[in-house]
PAKOLDO-128975 format. One record per residue (C-alpha): x, y, z; residue in three letters. Coordinates in nm, 2 decimals. Each point is the difference from the previous one (the first is absolute). Last residue first. Layout:
# residues N
[[X,Y,Z],ALA],
...
***
This chain:
# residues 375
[[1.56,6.92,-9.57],UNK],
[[-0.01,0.31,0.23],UNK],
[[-0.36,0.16,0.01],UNK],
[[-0.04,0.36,0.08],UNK],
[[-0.26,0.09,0.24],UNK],
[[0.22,0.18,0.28],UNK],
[[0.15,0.16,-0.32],UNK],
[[-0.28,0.19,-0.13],UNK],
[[-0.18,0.04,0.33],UNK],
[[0.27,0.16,0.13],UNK],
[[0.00,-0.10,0.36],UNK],
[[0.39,-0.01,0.13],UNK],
[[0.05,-0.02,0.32],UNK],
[[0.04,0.35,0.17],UNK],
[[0.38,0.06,0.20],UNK],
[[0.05,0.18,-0.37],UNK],
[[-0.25,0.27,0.03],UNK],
[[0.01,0.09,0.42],UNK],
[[0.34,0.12,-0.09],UNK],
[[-0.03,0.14,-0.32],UNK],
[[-0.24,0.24,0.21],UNK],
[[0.19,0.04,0.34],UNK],
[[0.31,0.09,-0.27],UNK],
[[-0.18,0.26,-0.20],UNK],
[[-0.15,0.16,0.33],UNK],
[[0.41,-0.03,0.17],UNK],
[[0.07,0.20,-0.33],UNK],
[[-0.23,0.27,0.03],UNK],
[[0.10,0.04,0.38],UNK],
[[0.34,0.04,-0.10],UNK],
[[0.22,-0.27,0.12],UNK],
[[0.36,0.15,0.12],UNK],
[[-0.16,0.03,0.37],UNK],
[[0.01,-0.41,0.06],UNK],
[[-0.20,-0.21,0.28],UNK],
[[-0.32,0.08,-0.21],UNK],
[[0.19,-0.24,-0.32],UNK],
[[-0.03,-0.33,0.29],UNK],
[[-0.27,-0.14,-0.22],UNK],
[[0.18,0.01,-0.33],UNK],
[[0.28,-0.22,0.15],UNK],
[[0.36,0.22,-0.11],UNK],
[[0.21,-0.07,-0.24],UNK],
[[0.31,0.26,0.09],UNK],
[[0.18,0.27,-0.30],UNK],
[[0.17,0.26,0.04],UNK],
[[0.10,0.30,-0.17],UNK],
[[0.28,0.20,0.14],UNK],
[[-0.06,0.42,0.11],UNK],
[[0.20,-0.10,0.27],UNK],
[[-0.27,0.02,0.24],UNK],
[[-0.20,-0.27,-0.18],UNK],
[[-0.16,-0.01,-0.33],UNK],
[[-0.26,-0.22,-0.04],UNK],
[[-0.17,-0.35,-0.16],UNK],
[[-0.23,-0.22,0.18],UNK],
[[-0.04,-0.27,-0.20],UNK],
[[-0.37,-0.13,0.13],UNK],
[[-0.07,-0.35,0.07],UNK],
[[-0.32,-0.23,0.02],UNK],
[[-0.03,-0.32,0.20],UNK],
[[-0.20,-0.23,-0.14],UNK],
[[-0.07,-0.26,0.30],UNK],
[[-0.02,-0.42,-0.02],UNK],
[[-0.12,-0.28,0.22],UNK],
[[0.02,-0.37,0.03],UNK],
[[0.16,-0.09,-0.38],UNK],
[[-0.07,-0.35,0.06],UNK],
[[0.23,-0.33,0.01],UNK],
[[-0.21,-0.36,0.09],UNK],
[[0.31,-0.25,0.05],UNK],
[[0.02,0.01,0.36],UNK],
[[-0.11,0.30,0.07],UNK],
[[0.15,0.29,-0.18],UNK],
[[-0.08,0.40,0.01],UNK],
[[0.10,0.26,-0.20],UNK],
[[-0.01,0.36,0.05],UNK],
[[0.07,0.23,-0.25],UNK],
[[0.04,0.36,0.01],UNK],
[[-0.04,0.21,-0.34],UNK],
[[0.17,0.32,0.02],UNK],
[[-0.18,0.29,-0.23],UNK],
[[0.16,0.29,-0.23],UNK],
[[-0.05,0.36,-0.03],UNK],
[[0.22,0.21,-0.15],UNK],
[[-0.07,-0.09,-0.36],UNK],
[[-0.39,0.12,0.09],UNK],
[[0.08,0.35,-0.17],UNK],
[[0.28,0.00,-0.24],UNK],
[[0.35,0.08,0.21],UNK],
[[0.19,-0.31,-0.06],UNK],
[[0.27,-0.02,0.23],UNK],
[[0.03,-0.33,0.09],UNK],
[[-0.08,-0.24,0.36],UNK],
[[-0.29,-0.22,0.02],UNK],
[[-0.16,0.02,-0.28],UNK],
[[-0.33,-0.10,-0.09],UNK],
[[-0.16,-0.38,0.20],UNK],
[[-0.12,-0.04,-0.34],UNK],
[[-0.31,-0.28,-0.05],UNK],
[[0.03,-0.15,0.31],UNK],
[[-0.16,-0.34,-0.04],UNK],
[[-0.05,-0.21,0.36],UNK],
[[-0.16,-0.33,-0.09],UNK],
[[-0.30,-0.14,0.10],UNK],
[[-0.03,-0.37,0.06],UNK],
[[-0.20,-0.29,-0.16],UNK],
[[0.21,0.03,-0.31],UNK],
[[-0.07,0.31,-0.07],UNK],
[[-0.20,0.31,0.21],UNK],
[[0.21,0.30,-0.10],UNK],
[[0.03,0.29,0.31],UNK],
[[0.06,0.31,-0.17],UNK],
[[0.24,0.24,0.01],UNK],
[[0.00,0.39,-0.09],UNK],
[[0.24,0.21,-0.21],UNK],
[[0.37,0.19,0.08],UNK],
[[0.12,0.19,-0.28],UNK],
[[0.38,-0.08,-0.07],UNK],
[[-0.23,-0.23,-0.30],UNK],
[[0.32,-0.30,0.03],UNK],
[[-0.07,-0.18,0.31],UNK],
[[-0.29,-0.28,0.08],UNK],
[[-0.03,-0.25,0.26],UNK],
[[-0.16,-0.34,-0.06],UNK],
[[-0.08,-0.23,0.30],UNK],
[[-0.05,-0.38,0.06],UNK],
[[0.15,-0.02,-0.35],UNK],
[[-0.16,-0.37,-0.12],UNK],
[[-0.07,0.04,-0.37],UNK],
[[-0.35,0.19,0.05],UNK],
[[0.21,0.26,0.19],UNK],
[[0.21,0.08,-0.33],UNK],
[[-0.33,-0.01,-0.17],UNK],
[[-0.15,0.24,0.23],UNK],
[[0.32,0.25,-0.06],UNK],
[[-0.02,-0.04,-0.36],UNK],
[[-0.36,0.05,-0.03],UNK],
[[0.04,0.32,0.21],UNK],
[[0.26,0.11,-0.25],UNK],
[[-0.22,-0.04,-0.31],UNK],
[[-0.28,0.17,0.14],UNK],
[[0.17,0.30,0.13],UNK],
[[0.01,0.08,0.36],UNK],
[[-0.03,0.38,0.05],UNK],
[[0.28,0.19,0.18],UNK],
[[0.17,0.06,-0.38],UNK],
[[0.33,0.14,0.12],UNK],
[[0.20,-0.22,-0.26],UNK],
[[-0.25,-0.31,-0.14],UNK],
[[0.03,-0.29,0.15],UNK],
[[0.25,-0.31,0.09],UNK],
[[0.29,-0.07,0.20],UNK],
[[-0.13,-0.26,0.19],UNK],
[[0.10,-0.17,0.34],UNK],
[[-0.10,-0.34,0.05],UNK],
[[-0.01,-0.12,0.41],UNK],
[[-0.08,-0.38,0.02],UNK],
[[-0.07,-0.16,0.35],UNK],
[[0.13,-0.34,0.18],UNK],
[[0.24,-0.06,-0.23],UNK],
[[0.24,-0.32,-0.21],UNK],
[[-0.33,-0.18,-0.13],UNK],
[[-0.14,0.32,-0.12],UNK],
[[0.35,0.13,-0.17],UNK],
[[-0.02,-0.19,-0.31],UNK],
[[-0.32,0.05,-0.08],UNK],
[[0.02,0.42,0.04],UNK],
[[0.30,-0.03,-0.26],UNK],
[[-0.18,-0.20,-0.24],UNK],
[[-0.33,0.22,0.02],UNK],
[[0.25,0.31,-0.01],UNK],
[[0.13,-0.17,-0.30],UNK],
[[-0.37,-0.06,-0.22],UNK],
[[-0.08,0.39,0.10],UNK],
[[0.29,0.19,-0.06],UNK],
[[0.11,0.33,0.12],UNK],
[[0.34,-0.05,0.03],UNK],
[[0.28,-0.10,0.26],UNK],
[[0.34,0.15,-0.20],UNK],
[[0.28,-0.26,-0.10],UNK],
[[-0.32,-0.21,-0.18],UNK],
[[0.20,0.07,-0.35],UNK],
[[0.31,0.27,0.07],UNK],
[[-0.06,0.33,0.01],UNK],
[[-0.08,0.27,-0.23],UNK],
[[-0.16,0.33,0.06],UNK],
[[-0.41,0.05,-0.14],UNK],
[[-0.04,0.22,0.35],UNK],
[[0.00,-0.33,0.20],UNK],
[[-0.38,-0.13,-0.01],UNK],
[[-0.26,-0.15,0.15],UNK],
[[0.22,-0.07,0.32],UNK],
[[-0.02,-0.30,0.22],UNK],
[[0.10,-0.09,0.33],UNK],
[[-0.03,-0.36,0.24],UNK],
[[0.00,-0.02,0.38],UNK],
[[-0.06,-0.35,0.22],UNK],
[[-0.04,0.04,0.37],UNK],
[[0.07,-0.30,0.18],UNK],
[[-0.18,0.03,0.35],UNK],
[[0.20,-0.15,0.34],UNK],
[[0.06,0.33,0.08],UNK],
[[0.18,0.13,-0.29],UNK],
[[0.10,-0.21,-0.23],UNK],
[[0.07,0.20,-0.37],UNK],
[[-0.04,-0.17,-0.33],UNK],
[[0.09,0.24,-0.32],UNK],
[[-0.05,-0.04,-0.34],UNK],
[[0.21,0.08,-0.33],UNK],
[[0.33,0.14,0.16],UNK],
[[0.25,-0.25,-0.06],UNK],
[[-0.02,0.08,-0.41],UNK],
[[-0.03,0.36,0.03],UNK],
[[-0.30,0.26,0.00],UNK],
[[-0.31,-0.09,0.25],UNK],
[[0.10,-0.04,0.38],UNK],
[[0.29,0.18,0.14],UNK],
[[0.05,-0.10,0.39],UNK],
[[0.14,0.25,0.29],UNK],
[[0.33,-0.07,0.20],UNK],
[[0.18,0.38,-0.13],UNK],
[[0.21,-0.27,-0.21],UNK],
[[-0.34,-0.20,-0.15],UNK],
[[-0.08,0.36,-0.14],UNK],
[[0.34,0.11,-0.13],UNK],
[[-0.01,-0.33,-0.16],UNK],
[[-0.34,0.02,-0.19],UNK],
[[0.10,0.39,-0.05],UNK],
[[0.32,-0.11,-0.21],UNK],
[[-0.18,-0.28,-0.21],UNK],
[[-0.27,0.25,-0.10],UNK],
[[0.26,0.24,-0.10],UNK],
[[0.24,-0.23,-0.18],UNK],
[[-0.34,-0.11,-0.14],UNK],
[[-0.05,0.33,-0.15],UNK],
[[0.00,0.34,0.19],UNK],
[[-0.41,0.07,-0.02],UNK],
[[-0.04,-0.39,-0.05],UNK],
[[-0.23,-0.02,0.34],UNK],
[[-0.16,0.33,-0.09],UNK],
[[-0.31,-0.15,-0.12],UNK],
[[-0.05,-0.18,0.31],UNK],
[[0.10,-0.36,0.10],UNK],
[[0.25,0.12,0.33],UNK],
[[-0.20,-0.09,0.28],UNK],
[[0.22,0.05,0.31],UNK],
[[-0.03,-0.19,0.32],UNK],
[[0.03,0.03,0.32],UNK],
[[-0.03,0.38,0.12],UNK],
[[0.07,0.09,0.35],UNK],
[[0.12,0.36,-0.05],UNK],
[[0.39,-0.04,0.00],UNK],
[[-0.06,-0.24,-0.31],UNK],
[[-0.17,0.32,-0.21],UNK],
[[0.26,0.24,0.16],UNK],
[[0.29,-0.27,-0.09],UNK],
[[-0.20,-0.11,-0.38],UNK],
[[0.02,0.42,-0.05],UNK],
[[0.35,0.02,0.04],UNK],
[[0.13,-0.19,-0.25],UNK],
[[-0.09,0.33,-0.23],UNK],
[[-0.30,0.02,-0.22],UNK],
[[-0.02,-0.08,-0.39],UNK],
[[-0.37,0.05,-0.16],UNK],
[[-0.04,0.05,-0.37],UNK],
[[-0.29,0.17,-0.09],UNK],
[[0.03,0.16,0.29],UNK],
[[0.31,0.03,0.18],UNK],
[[0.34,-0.03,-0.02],UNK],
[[0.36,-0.05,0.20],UNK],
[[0.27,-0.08,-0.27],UNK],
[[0.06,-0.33,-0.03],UNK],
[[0.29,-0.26,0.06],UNK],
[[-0.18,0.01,0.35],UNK],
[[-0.35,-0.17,-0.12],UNK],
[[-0.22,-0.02,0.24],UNK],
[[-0.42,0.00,-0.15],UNK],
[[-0.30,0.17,0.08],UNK],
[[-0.33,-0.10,0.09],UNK],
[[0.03,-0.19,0.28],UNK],
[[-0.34,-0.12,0.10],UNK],
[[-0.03,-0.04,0.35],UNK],
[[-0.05,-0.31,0.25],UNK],
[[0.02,0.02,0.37],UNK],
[[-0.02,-0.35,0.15],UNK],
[[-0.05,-0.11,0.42],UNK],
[[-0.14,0.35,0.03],UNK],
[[0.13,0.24,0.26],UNK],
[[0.26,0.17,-0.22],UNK],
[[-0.21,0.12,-0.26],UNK],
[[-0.28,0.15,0.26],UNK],
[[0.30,0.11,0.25],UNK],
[[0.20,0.20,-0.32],UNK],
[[-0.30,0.23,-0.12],UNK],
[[0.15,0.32,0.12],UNK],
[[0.34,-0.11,-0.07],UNK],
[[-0.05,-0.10,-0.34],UNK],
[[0.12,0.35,-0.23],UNK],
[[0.30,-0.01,0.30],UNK],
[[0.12,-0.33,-0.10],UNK],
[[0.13,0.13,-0.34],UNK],
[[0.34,0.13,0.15],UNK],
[[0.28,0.04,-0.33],UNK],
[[0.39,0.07,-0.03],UNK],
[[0.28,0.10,0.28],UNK],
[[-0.09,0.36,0.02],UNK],
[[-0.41,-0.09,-0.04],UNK],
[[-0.22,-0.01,-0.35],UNK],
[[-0.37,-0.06,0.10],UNK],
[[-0.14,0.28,-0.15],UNK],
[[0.17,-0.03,-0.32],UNK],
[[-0.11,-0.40,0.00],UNK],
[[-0.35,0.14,0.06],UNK],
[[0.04,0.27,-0.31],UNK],
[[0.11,-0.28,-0.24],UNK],
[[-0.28,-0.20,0.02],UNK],
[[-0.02,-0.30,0.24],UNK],
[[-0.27,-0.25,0.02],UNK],
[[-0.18,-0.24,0.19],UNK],
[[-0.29,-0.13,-0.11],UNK],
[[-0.29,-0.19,0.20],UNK],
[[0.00,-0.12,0.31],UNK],
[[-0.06,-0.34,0.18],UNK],
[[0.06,-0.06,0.39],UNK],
[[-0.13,-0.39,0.09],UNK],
[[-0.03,-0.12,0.34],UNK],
[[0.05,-0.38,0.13],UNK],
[[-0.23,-0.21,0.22],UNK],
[[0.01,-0.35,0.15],UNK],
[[-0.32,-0.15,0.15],UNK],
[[0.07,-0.32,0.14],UNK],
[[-0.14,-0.33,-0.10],UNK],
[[-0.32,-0.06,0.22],UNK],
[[0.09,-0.28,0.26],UNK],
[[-0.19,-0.31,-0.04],UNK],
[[-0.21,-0.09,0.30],UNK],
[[0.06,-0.37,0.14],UNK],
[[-0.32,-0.15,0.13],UNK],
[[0.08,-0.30,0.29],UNK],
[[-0.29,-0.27,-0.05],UNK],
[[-0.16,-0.02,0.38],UNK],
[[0.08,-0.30,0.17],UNK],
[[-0.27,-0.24,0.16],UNK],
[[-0.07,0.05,0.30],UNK],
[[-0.05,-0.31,0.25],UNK],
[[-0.13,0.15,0.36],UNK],
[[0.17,-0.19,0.31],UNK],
[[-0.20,-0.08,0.32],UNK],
[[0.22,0.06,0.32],UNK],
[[0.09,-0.32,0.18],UNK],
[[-0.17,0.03,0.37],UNK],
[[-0.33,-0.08,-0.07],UNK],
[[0.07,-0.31,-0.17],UNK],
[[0.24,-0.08,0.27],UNK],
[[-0.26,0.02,0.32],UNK],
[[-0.24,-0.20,-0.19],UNK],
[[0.27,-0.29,-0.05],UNK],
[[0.11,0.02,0.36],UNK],
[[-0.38,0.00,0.11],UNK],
[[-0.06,-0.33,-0.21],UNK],
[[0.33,-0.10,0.12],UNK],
[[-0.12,0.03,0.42],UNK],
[[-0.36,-0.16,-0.11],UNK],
[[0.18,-0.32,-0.14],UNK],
[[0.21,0.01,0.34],UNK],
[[-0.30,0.02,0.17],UNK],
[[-0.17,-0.28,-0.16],UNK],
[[0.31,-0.21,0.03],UNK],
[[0.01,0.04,0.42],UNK],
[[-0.35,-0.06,0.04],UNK],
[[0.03,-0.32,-0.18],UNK],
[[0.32,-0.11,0.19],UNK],
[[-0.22,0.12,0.32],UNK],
[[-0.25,-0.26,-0.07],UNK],
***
């Protein structure tokens, strides 16, 4: 009897134990695991600026001016406008003159300017030199060869006349800018076959093509239009749209010394940048509007391998041109909006300049050319 008693308490004693431990261990939740989500990382946003002006030149009366006891000083005709040339990532002007020192110093028609000029030019911030205009043969190719060096020596780069100098590709930023020139004409002087960049449509399509796999973004520059005509003419805004139809990503104009509006060119699923004459930038032309020129700022954007033209600005310019103290002419480019900060602008003159001005920072709306087909 009390073996009996005995198990059936030791059976109830384990049953309490057991009760007891299942109480005691914790419970445990199974979760399955989430699926980890990797982000991609955007590509990065790189950025480079652009700086484009039209011609510079230099009469006889500006490389007077600048004459110095040990020889010539050009910088000064820039210093006003220096920051904004300097600043960008690549300053490009159209050099319309040419070097040639077995040659007497000339201007117009036949342009020869001193060394000096590429040092004040280089001095400024400026990268690159167009030299496809119709003075590029002005001193023959002894001439044209001559300034191509002089140019490469004061560290800028010739593109458009010469052999080496066809095209340009420049990396700046990460973004390959790729820079071709063209003139329509060289004042009927001679020159070797395709030695001078010209106006023509079946190579510029060549030459566009062979750059597109090599850049990022496509500046043309043409030398094209009518002399201080400020109106677009048919023919030379078919050019330009053509030109952008072939793969420029921007088309900038020189040649008029008139400045004239852009326009914004919807092709190719994009719209391109066409200045049709950014004007001069630095001469000493004294017909009405030759004074005036315009600065077209660029800024291009890349990410990954989509490359846009992210903003731009027209910037106009005025030459101011005066006599100081010394009873010496001078001669600065000034930004047409800072013309109230100087006392040698007449107020008639600062009205003509606010009005050319506000003109040629205006897209272009001509009806007759807005509406012009391009085949």
């Amino acid at each position: 009897m009390l073996k009996k008693l005995i198990s059936v308490l030791l059976i109830l004693l384990s049953i309490l134990l057991a009760a007891c431990s299942m109480q005691l261990e914790p419970a445990v939740e199974v979760v399955s695991p989430s699926p980890v989500v990797i982000q991609e990382k955007e590509p990065e946003v790189l950025e480079a600026t652009v700086l484009a002006v039209g011609d510079i030149m230099f009469h006889l009366p500006q490389v007077t001016e600048a004459r110095t006891e040990t020889g010539y000083d050009f910088g000064l005709s820039f210093e006003k406008i220096k920051n904004y040339i300097s600043s960008a990532d690549v300053a490009i002007a159209n050099f319309e003159t040419t070097v040639n020192e077995k040659k007497a110093l000339s201007g117009y028609p036949r342009f020869n300017s001193p060394p000096e000029v590429l040092e004040g030019i280089s001095r400024t911030g400026f990268d690159v030199m167009v030299t496809a205009n119709n003075h590029s043969m002005d001193t023959g190719v002894e001439g044209a060869e001559n300034t191509a060096a002089l140019i490469k020596k004061n560290n800028m780069i010739p593109v458009g006349v010469g052999e080496n100098n066809k095209s340009v590709i420049i990396d700046k930023n990460g973004i390959k800018l790729g820079l071709l020139a063209y003139t329509s004409s060289i004042n009927g002087l001679k020159a070797p076959v395709g030695y001078v960049n010209m106006v023509d449509e079946e190579q510029i399509k060549k030459d566009i093509a062979a750059l597109q796999d090599k850049s990022d973004f496509i500046i043309v520059y043409l030398h094209a239009g009518v002399e201080y005509n400020r109106d677009v003419e048919e023919e030379t805004a078919k050019l330009f749209r053509t030109v952008a139809d072939l793969g420029a990503d921007c088309v900038l104009g020189s040649h008029p010394h008139v400045a004239r509006k852009s326009e914004l060119y919807h092709t190719r699923n994009k719209q391109v940048l066409i200045n049709y004459s950014m004007g001069n930038f630095l001469s000493n032309q004294n017909d009405k509007y030759t004074d005036i020129g315009t600065m077209t700022r660029l800024v291009i954007r890349k990410q990954g391998e989509n490359t846009t033209l992210g903003n731009y600005e027209i910037m106009p310019t005025y030459r101011l041109r005066f006599r100081d103290a010394d009873g010496k002419t001078k001669r600065r480019i000034i930004l047409a909006s800072d013309i109230d900060n100087y006392s040698h602008i007449s107020d008639k003159e600062k009205m003509y300049i606010r009005e050319v001005k506000y003109e040629v920072t205006q897209l272009l709306k001509d009806e007759r050319i807005s509406e012009l087909e391009v085949e």
